[in-house]
N, C-alpha and C positions, 0 to 999 in steps of 0.2 A: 370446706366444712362451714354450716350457718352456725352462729351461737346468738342468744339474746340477750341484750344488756339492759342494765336498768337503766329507768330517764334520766338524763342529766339536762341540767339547765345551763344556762347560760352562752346560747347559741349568736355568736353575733351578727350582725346587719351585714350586707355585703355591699363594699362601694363596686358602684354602676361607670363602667368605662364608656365610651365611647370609643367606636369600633374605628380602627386604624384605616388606613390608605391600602384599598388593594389597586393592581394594577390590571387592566382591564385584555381578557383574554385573548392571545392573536388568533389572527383567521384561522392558520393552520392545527392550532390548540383544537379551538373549534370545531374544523373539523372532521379530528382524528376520533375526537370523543363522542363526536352524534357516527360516527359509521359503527360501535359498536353497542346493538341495543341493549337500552336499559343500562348503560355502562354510565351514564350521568344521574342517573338516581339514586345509589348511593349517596351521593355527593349531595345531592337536595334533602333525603331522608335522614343524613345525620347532623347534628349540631354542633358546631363546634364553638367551646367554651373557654378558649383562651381569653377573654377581654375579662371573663366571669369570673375566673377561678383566684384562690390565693392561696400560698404559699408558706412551709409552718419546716423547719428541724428539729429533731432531735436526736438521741443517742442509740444506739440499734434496739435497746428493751424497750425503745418508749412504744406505746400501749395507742389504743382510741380512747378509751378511758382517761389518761394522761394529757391526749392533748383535746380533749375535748374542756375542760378543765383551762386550758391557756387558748380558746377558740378566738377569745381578742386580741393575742397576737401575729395572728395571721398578716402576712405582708400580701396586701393588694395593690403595691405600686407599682409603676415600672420597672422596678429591681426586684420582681417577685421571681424574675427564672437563674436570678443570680446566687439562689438559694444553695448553702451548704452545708453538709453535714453527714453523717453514716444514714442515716435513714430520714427520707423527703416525705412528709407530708404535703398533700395538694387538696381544698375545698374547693366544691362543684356543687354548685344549685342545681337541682333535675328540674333539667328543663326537655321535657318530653312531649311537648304538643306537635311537634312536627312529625317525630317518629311513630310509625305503625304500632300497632296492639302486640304485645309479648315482649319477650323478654329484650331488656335492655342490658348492652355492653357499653362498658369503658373503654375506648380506644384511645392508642399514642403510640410514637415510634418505640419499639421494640430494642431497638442499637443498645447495646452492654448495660440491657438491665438486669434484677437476679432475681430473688423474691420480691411480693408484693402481696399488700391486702386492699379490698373493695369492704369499707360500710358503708351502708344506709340508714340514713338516720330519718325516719317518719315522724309525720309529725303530733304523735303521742309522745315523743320523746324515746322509744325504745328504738336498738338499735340492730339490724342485720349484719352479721358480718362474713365476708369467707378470704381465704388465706390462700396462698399461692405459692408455692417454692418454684425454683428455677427453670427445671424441667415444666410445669404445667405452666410457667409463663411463656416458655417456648413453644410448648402444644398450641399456646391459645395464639398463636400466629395469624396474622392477616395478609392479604396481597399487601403489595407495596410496602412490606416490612414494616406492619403496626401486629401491636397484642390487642387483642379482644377481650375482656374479663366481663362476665355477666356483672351486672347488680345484683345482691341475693335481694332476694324476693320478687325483684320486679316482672318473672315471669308468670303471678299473681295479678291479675288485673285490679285488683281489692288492694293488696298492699302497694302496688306503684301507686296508685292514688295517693296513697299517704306519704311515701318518698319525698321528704323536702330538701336533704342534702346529701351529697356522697362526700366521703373522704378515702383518699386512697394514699397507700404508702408505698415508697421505695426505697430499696436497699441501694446506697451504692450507683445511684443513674451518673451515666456518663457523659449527657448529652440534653441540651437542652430542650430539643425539640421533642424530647419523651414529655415534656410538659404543654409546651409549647401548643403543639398540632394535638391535645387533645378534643375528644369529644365525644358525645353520647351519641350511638345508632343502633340501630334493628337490629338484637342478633339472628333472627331467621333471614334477614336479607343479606346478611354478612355472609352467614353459611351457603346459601344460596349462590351467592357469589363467587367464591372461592375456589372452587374447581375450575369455571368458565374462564376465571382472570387468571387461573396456576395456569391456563392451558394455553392461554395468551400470552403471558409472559416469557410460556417456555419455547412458543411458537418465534416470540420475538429474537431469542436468543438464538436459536437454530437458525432463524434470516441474517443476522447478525453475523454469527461465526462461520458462514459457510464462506465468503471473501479470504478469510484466515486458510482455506485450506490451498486454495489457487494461486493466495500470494507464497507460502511455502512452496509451491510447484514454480512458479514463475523465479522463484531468488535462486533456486537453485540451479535452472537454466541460466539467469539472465547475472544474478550479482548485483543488481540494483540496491541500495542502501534503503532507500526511502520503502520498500515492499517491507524490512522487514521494522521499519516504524512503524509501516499504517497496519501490520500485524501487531504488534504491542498496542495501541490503539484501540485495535477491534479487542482484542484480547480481554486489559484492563474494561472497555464497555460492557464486553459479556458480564464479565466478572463483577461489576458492578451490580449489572440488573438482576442474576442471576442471585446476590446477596442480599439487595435492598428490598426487591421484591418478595421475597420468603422462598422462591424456589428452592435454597439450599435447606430449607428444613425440610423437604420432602427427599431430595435426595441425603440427608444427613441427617434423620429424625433428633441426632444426640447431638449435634452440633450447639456450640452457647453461644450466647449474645454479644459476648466478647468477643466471638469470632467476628460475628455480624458486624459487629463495630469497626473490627479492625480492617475487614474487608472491603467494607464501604469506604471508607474512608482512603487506604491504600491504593485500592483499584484507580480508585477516580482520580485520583494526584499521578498515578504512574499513567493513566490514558493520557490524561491534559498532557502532561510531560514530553509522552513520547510523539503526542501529536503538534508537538514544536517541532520536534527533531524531524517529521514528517513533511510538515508545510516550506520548511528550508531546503532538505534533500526535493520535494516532491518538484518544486516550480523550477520550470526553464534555468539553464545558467544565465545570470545578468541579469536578470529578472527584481531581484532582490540585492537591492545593496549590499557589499561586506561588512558594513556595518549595522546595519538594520537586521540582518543574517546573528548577529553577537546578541542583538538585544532580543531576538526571537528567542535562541535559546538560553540565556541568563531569566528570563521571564518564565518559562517556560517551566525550568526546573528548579527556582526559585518557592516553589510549593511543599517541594519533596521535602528539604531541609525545615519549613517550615510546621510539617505534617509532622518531620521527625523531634523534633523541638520543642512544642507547642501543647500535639497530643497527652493525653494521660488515659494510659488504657486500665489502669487498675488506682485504687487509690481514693473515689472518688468522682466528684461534680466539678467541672472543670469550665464555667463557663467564657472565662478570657480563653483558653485554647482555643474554642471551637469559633471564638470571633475571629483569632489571629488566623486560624485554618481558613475561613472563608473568603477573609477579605488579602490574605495571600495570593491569591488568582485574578486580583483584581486588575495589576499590572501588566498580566497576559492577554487577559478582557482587549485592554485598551492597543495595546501592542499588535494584537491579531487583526484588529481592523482596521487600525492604520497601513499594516503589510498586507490586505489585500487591497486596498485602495494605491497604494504603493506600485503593487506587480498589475494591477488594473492599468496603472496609467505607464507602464513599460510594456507593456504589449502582451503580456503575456496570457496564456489560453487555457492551460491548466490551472489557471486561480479562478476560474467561473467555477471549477466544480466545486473548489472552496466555498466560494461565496454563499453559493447553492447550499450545500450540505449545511455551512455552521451556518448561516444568520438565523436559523430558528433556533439553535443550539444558542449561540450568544444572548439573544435573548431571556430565552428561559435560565442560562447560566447566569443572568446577571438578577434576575427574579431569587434564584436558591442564594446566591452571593450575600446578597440587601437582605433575605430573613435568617442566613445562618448568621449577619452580623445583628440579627434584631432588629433591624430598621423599621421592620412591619411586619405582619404574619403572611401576607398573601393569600396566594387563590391552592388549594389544596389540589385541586383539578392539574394545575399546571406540572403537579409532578406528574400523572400518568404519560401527558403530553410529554413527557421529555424524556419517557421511554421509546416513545415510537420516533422521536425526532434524531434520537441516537442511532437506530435501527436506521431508518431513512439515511441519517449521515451516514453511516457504513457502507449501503448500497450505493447510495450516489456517488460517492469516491471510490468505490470498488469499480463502478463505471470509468473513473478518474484515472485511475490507474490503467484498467487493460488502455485507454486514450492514450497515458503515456507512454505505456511500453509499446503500442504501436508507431507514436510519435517519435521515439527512440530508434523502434528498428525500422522506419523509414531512412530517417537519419543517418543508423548507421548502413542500410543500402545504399544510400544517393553518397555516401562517403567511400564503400568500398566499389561502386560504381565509376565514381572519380579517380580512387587508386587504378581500379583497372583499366579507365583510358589514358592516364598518364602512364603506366606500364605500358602498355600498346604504344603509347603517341611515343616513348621514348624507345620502344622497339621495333617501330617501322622505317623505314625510307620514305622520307617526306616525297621522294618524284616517283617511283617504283610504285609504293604502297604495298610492297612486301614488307618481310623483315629485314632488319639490319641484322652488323655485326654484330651489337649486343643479343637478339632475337637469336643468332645463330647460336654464340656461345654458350648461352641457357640451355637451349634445344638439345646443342651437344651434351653438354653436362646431364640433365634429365633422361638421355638417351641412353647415358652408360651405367643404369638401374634397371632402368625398360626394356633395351637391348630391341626398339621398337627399328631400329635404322642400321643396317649393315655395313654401307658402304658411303663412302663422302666423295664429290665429286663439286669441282672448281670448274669452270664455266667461264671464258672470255671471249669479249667480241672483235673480232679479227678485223685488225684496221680500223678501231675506233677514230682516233684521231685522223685518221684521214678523212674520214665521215665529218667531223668536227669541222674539219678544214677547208673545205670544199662546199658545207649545206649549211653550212654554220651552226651553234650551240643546241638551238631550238631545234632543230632536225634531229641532232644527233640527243636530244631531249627525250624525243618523241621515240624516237629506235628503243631507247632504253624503258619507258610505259610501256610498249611494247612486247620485248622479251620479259616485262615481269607478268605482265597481265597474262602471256601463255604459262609462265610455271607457275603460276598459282592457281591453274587450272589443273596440275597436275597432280598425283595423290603424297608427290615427294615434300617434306620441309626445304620448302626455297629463302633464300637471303640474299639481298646484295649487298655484297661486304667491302667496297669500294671501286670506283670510276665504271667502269664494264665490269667487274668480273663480278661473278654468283656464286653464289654456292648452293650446294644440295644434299639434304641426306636423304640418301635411296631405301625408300621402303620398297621389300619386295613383294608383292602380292604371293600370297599364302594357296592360293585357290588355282591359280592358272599360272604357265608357262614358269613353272619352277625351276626347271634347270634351263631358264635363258640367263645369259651373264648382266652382269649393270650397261657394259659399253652398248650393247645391245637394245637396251629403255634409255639409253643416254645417246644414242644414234637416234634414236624414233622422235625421242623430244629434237632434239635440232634441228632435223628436218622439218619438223611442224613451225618452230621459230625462222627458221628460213623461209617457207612459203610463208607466216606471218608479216613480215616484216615486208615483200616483195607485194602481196598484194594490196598492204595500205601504205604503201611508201614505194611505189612503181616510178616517182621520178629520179630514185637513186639508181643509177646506172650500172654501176658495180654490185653484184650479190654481197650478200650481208651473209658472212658466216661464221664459224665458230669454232674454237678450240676446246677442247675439254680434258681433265687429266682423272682420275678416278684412285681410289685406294681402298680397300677393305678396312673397318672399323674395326683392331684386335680388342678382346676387352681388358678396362685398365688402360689404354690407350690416352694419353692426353692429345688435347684437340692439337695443341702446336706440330705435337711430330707426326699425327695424321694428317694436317694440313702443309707439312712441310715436304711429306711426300707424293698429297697429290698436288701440290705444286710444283714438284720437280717432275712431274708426268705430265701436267700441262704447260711447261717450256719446253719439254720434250718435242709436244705436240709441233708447237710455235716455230720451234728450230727444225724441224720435219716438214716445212711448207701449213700448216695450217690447216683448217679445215678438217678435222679429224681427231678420233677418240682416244687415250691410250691408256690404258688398264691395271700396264704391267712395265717394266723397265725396260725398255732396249739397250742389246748390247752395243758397244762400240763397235762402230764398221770396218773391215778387216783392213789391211791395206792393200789387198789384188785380191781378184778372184771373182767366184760369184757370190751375188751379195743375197742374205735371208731379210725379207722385209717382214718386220714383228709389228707393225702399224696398222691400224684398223681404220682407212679414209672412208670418211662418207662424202666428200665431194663426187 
């Protein structure tokens, strides 16, 4: 609502600052802001009049009428955004030569303000004014978490002419940069803008939090600690831009400012946070000193308490908080890039993506750092850039990440790769290159679940040692590569479980010759190890041949008393002349008469 006031005199001179130290834009700032058009003209089309403006309290009735009356008290010093009181008064000279024809708005961060009024004071002395409650200072939302409040009148070409000062009020600002970052620009280019940037910001969010859904799939396979940091990470980032930028008033048309406040503020302390806890789980073990590991996260989370301490979300202008907030994160600043110059010069491979992702982040953090403590105002530009730099870090370390989980599960391949030849290396026969005793025992055990193997069968070479004796070690070496390299041809699990003797568990083939008995595929193999052995060892004189004893596998059977029976069927063998199978027990021989011969020779 406009109203008209009568002239009042006594308008005072305004001292002239000169304009602070900005720091001059990085390449990549640069440019992220010329790829989106027209997306830097804003930023030339408005003015901003932080060096200009000064600063006035009073008590929540106070009027423009009231303090137009005290307009010589205005603080123009450096201590002008230290201002406190229930309701801020701020003086702005309209300065309108740069901005386009129509109406003009008052911009500044948005963060936990409530009401507010815009006058215009021309220079007839009469004054415009319009008033604002909480909700229409929320409507008048901007990208990047600023309010927009027309001028009254200025969308009058006749009466901006005569506009010589604005003064505007707040209830209750929480934050210094509602003063700070103001400035006058184009409301039709505001407007204009404001769908293209909602649709950019909400685009940026979407790039951002789609890594957050992969690393939920990945922790849940894998258990990695560091996935669900650099998810708290992404998470707090969205949640940041998603708040500072104004998107939450589009999904939350009734949302306050004090939410905004509290959001911005939180998100960003819980990302920084958990992206310590992130950068220590994330790099190589050893990588990182244990103690440089302590100062990472002591730095890290050293904000939170600070944020919780410091803050004042109602109450009030708080501007030692918002110093002590800022320059809280300063320690982690420094901390963080020493720890990647640290893991740089340890070898490590996953702090590149680090490096990558944050140095345009450190940067610009150290820009927002230096103007939340007032050091200077800066470049306004540089916050759009450190939305897209946060976007970018999420990608790039989302790249970071599948790297390490692949670095990982190599890792752990070449590790259970290792188990599995040390299991083999400790389950083979170093001269055989079958399995051993232990190989056998497993197999047995395994077997009596599977029921994959019927019958077991012991295996010695008749008259080793005379072989021994006679060709010497190396000969009787070679016999024994020999008879392994034939049963491991075979479809049976073979082992040699000491000096000559084998063993066997007889699988029987399912498909063919079902009802032939074991001594029967245990005569076939012998015979093939006998001509083995005879055609590449023809200078052994004496045939090479074999005893065998066999037993059925009952189930439930422990290997001992199945091995302890077909060992007593292969002494049987042994004590029967040799060279031959036995199955089954032979009776004791009568003492006259004629004799049943129960032995199965394959000689």
């Amino acid at each position: 609502m406009e109203t008209e006031h009568p002239k009042t005199a006594g308008t005072p001179t305004i001292n002239k600052k000169g304009r602070a130290l900005r720091l001059s834009a990085v390449f990549l700032a640069v440019l992220v802001l010329c790829m989106i058009p027209g997306f830097s003209s804003p930023v030339r089309a408005a003015v901003l009049v932080s060096d200009e403006l000064c600063t006035y309290s009073t008590s929540k009735n106070g009027s423009i009428a009231d303090v137009l009356k005290v307009a010589s008290r205005f603080d123009c010093s450096d201590r002008k955004y230290a201002v406190s009181g229930p309701r801020v008064w701020v003086k702005i000279p309209f300065i309108d030569s740069e901005i386009k024809d129509g109406a003009v708005e008052i911009q500044g961060d948005n963060s936990g303000l409530s009401s507010m009024s815009v006058h215009a004071v021309l220079d007839d002395g009469s004054i415009r004014s319009a008033f604002f409650s909480e909700p229409d200072v929320t409507r008048s939302w901007r990208p990047k978490g600023n309010f927009g409040l027309a001028v009254p009148g200025s969308e009058d070409a006749e009466i901006r002419r005569k506009i010589q000062e604005i003064y505007v009020s707040m209830d209750n600002p929480k934050i210094a940069s509602s003063i700070l970052f103001m400035q006058l620009a184009s409301k039709e280019t505001s407007d204009n803008l404001k769908l293209p940037l909602s649709v950019m910001f909400a685009a940026l969010c979407g790039m951002a939090i789609m890594p957050l859904f992969y690393n939920i799939f990945f922790y849940a396979a894998l258990r990695h600690s560091f996935l669900l940091w650099h998810s708290l990470t992404i998470a707090g980032s969205v949640i940041y831009t998603f708040s500072s930028s104004g998107l939450m008033f589009i999904a939350f048309p009734d949302a306050s400012m004090t939410t905004k406040f509290f959001l911005n503020y939180w998100s960003l302390t819980i990302a920084i946070a958990a992206s310590g806890f992130f950068l220590v789980r994330f790099i190589e073990p050893g990588k990182i000193a244990k103690w440089l590991e302590s100062v990472i996260l002591i730095s890290a989370v050293f904000p939170v308490f600070v944020t919780a301490l410091a803050l004042r979300f109602d109450g009030g202008y708080n501007l030692e908080g918002r110093v002590y907030f800022h320059s809280a994160f300063l320690p982690y600043f420094f901390v963080v890039i020493y720890s990647m110059f640290h893991a740089w010069q340890r070898g490590s491979k996953a702090i590149w993506f680090q490096i990558i992702a944050w140095s345009p982040i450190l940067f610009l953090t150290l820009d927002r750092i230096l103007r939340g403590m007032d050091v200077y105002v800066g470049i306004l530009s540089l916050d759009y850039a450190l939305y897209f730099v946060l976007v970018i870090e999420t990608i790039v370390l989302a790249f970071g990440v599948t790297h390490r989980i692949m670095q990982l599960r190599l890792n752990h391949e070449a590790t259970l790769r290792k188990q599995v030849e040390l299991t083999r290396l400790a389950e083979t026969d170093g001269l055989t290159a079958i399995g051993n005793r232990r190989a056998f025992e497993n197999a047995y055990e395994l077997n009596r679940t599977e029921r994959q193997y019927k019958h077991l069968a012991i295996l010695d070479i008749d008259f080793f040692k005379r072989i021994n004796d006679r060709y010497g070690h190396e000969v009787g070496d070679d016999v024994l590569r020999i008879v392994g390299s034939e049963l491991s041809k075979t479809r049976h699990f073979t082992a040699r479980i000491g000096g000559e003797e084998f063993a066997l568990l007889i699988a029987r083939d399912e498909r063919e010759n079902r009802n032939e008995p074991p001594a029967a595929e245990m005569t076939r193999i012998c015979e093939k190890l006998i001509r083995a052995v005879h055609s590449r060892m023809a200078f052994i004189k004496e045939p090479v041949t074999f005893s065998v004893g066999i037993t059925r596998i009952a189930k439930q059977s422990s290997l001992r008393s199945v091995m302890a029976v077909a060992d007593r069927r292969l002494y049987e063998a042994k004590n029967n002349g040799r060279n031959q199978v036995i199955s089954f027990e032979l009776p004791p021989l009568p003492p006259a008469g004629p004799q049943l011969n129960d032995k199965l020779d394959v000689a």
